[in-house]
C-alpha positions in Angstrom: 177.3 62.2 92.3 177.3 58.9 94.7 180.7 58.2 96.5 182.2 54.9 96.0 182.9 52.7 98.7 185.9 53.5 99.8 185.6 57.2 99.8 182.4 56.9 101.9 184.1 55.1 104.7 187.2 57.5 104.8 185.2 60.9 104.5 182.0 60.5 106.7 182.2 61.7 110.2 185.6 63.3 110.1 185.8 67.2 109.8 182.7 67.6 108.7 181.4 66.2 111.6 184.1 68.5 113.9 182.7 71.4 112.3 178.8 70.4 113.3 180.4 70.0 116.6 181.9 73.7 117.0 178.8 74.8 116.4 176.6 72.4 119.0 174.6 74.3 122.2 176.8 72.1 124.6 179.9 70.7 125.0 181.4 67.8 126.9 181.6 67.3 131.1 185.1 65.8 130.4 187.7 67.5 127.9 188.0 65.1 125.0 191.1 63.7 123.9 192.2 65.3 120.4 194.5 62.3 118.9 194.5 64.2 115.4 198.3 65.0 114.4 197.1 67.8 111.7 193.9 69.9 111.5 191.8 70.8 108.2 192.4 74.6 106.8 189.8 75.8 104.6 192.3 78.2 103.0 195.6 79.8 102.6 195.1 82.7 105.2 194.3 80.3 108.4 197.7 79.2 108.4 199.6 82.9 108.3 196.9 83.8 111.2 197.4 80.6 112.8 201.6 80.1 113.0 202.5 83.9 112.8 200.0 86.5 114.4 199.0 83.6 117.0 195.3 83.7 116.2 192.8 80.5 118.0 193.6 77.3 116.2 196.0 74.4 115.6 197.7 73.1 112.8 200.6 70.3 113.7 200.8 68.4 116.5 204.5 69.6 117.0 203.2 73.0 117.1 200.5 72.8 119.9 197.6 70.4 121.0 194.3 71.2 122.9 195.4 68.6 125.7 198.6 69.9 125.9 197.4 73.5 126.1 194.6 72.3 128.7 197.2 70.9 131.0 199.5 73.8 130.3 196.8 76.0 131.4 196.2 74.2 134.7 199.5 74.4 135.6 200.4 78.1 135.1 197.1 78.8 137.2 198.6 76.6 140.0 201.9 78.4 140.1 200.7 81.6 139.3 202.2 82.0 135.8 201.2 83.7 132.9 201.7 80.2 130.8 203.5 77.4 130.4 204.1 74.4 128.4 204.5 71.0 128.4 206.9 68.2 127.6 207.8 64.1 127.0 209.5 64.0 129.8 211.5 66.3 132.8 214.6 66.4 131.4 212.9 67.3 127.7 211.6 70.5 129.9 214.9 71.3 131.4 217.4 71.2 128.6 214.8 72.5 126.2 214.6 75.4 128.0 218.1 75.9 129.0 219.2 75.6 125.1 216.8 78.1 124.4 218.1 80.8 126.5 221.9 80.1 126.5 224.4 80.6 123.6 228.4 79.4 123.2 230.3 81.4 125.9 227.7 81.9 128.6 227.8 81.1 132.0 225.4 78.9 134.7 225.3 79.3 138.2 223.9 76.0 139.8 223.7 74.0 143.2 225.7 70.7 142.6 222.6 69.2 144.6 220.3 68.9 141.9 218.8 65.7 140.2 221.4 63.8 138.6 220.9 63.6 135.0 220.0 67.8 135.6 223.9 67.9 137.1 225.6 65.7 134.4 223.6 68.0 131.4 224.8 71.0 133.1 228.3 69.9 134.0 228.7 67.7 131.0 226.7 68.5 128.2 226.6 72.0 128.3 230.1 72.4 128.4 230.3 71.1 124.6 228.2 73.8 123.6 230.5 75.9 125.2 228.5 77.0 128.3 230.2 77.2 131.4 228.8 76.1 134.9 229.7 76.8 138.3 228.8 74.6 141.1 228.1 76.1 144.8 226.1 75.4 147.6 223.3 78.2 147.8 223.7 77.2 151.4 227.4 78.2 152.3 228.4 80.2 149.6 227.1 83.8 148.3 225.8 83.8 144.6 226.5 87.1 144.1 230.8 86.2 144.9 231.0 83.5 142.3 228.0 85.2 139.1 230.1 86.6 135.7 229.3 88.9 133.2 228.2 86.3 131.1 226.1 84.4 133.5 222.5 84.2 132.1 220.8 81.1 134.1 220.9 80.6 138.1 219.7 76.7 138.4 217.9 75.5 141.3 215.3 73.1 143.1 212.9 74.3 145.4 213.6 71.3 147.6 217.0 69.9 146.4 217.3 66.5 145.2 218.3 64.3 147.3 219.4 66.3 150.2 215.9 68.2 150.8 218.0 71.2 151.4 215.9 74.8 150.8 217.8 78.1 149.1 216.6 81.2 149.7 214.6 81.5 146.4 214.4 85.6 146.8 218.0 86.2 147.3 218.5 83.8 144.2 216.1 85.7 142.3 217.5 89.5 143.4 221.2 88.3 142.5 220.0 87.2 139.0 217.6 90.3 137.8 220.4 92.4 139.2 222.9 90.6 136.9 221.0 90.4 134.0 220.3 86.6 134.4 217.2 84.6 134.4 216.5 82.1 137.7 215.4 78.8 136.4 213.9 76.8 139.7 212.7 73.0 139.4 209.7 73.0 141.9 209.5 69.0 141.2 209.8 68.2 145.0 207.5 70.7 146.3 205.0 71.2 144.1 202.9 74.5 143.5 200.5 73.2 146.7 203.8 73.3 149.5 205.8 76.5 147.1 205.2 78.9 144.8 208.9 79.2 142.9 207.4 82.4 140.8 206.2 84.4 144.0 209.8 84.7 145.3 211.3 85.6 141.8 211.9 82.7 139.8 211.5 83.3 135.9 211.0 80.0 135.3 209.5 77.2 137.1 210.3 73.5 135.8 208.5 70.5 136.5 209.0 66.4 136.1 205.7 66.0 135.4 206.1 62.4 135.9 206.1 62.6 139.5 203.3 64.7 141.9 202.0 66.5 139.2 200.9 63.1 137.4 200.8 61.4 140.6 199.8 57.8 139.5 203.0 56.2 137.7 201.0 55.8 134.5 203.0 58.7 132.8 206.5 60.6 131.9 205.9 64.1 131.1 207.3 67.5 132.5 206.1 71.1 132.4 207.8 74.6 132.1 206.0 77.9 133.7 206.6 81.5 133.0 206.1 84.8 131.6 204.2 84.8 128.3 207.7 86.4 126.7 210.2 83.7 128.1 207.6 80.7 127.4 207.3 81.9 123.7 210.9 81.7 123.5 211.2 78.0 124.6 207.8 77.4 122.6 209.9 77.4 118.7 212.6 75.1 120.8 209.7 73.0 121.7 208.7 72.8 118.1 212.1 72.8 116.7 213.2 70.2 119.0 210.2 68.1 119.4 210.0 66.8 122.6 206.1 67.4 122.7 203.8 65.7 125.3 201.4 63.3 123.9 197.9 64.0 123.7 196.7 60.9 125.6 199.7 61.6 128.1 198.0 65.5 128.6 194.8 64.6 129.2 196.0 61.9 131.9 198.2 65.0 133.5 195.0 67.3 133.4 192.9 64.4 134.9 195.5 64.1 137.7 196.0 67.8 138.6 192.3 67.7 139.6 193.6 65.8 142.9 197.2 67.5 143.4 196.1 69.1 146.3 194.9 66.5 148.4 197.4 63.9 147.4 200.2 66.6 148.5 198.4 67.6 151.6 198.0 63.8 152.8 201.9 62.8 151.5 203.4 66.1 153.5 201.3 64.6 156.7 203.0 61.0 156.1 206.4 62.6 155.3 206.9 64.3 158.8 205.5 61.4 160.4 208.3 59.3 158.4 210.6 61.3 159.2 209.9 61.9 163.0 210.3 58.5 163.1 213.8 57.9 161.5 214.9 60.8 163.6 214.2 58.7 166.9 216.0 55.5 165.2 219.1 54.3 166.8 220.0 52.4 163.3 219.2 55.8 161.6 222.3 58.1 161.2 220.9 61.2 159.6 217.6 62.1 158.1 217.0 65.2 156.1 213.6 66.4 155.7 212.9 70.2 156.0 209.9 70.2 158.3 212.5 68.6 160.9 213.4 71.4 163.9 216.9 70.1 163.8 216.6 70.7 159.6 219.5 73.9 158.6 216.6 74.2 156.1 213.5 74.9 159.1 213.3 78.8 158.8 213.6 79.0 155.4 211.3 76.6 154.6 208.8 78.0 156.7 209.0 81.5 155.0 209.1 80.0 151.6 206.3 77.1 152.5 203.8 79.8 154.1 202.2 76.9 156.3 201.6 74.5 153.5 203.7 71.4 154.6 206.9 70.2 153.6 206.1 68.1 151.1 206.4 64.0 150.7 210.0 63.6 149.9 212.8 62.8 152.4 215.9 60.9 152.5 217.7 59.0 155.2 221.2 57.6 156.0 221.6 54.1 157.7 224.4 53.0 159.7 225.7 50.7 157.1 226.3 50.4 153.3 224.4 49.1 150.1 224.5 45.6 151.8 222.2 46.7 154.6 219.9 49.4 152.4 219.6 45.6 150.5 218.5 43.8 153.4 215.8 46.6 154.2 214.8 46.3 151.2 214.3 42.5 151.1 212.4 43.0 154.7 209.8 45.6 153.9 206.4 44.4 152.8 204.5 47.6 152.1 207.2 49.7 150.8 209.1 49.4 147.4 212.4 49.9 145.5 211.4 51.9 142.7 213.4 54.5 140.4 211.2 57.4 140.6 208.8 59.0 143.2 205.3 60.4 144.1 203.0 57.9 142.9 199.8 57.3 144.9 202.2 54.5 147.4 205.0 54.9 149.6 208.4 54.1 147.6 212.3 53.8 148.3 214.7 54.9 145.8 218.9 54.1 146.3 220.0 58.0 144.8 223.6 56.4 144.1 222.1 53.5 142.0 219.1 55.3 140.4 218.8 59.1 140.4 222.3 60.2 140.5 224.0 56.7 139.2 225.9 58.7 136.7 227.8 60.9 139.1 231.3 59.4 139.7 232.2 58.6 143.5 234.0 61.5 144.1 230.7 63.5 142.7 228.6 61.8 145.0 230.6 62.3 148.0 231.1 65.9 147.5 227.3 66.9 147.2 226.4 64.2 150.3 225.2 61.1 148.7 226.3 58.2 150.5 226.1 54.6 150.5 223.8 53.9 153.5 221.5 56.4 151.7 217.5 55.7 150.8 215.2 58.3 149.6 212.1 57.7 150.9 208.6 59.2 148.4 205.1 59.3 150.8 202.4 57.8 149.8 199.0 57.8 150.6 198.9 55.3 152.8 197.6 55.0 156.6 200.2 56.6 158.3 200.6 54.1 161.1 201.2 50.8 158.3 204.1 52.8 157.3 205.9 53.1 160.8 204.8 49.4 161.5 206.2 48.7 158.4 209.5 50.1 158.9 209.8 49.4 162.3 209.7 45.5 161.9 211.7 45.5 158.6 214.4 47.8 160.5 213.8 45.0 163.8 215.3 42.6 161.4 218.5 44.0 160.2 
């Protein structure tokens, strides 16, 4: 029997058309883009073999994606993972994953030198869910003085944010197996080209996808990496809780991961010269950067780094206050304010104004933010358009 009109136009070239396609003798160069929010069962029994015994095969976009799996896959190869998964944003990653392992009455262990929306969650957040959190500095104080009974998570960044302080990832990791507690590590700053959280112990590596790993500013995504057993667990959170990457967002991260190692490799280069430079300043007062001899983070580092840089991200004290990071600001012609990092040009962020805005004074002055303070992402720029650029935009202040 003829179709009418209307049928004709909604039923030609859809899954029939997918199903000519699973069976073609190529397929594409480029990984396509699947947009489709639900896929087509032929019966009842796809479904149990699909949601329950983890057969091939999607069903709702909540649930899984190719492009989502495809960048997923990507990653965990990078860091050496068994899988991984990704999210809408960082901070979907991080408190999806910390909700799915913690319960009312358990206990975190965490630097207070962490991102600053990551620090209010823990400190704030959690604590109506009735998790505790203890803050110490992985630098100065032992781990294994201050973890409970009914500690379960030891919370971390690879390079702190925005201090670019290192902890010793393997004493983090042997404190927390021998506890009985997981060590959740947000490799963000580093990256899986300068450090490889999951060598040294960590049981779960986190990721704002937004930043290196997209590389481009065109996206907000993040990215959790692990065993098969503790990524299944945060997998029903994902679905439960939603906070799924899109599918045109995933194929842009895949796309971008192609080029992670030579965008890192050329942004560590431009971040020691940046920070060489600074050191020498007589308007700079401090400059942390952990490829620096004079860094308290140098040895560690170097272990942890094995000889594959130190990464793009540094941060600098001025002698002055907000009114002369403004003026800098206003001088600089290459160089930009922006609230985020690791985008294909050299940036400026003001941590107590953007990335850790929320922290009280008192909070900020107790983890070392200050109000002379930039953080500074390398780009991939010439190196010597930086310095000049700095140099006359400091000349003016």
């Amino acid at each position: 029997m003829a179709r009418g009109t209307a049928t004709t136009y909604m039923h030609t070239g859809t899954g029939e058309m997918c199903y000519e396609m699973n069976k073609a003798l190529t397929v594409p160069e480029t990984f396509p883009i699947y947009l489709s929010s639900a896929y087509i069962f032929d019966s009842i029994e796809p479904m149990d073999k699909i949601c329950d015994e983890g057969a091939p095969g999607y069903a709702y976009f909540r649930l899984g994606n190719p492009n989502a799996d495809a960048a997923s896959r990507i990653l965990a190869a990078g860091d050496g993972t068994e899988t991984g998964l990704v999210f809408s944003s960082g901070m979907a990653a991080i408190t999806t994953s910390l909700l799915a392992v913690l319960r009312p009455g358990d206990h975190v262990l965490a630097s207070p030198v962490l991102y600053g929306e990551t620090f209010y969650f823990l400190k704030h957040e959690l604590s109506k869910w009735g998790v505790e959190t203890t803050f110490i500095d992985f630098d100065t104080q032992k781990p294994e003085d201050y973890i409970k009974p009914n500690t379960k998570v030891i919370y971390g960044e690879t390079i702190a944010n925005p201090l670019m302080s290192v902890p010793d990832l393997g004493h983090l990791a042997e404190v927390a197996h021998a506890n009985g507690a997981l060590l959740f590590i947000d490799n963000t700053f580093a990256t899986s080209i300068v450090a490889k959280p999951a060598k040294f112990g960590a049981d779960l590596v986190l990721y704002s996808a937004t930043k290196y790993l997209g590389g481009h500013d065109d996206i907000v995504g993040g990215a959790a990496l692990g065993s098969k057993k503790l990524i299944d667990t945060i997998r029903f959170y994902l679905g439960l809780y939603g906070g799924n990457l899109g599918a045109t967002e995933s194929w842009l991260l895949a796309r971008s991961l192609r080029t992670l190692p030579l965008r890192v490799q050329k942004m560590s280069q431009n971040g020691l010269a940046l920070a060489k430079f600074f050191e020498q300043h007589p308007k700079v007062e401090k400059v942390y950067y952990p490829g620096l001899d004079s860094s308290p983070s140098k040895e560690l580092a170097d272990k942890q780094f094995e000889g594959n840089g130190y990464g793009g991200m540094l941060s600098v004290n001025f002698k002055g206050g907000m009114e002369l990071i403004d003026k800098l600001i206003a001088n600089l012609k290459l160089v930009h304010f922006v609230p985020t990092l690791a985008g294909t040009c050299t940036t400026l962020t003001y941590p107590p104004k953007a990335s850790h805005r929320d922290l009280s004074a008192d909070e900020l002055a107790a983890i070392g933010i200050m109000y002379g303070q930039i953080r500074l992402s390398s780009g991939l720029e010439d190196t010597d358009d930086l310095l000049n650029d700095f140099d006359q935009a400091l000349a003016k202040l």
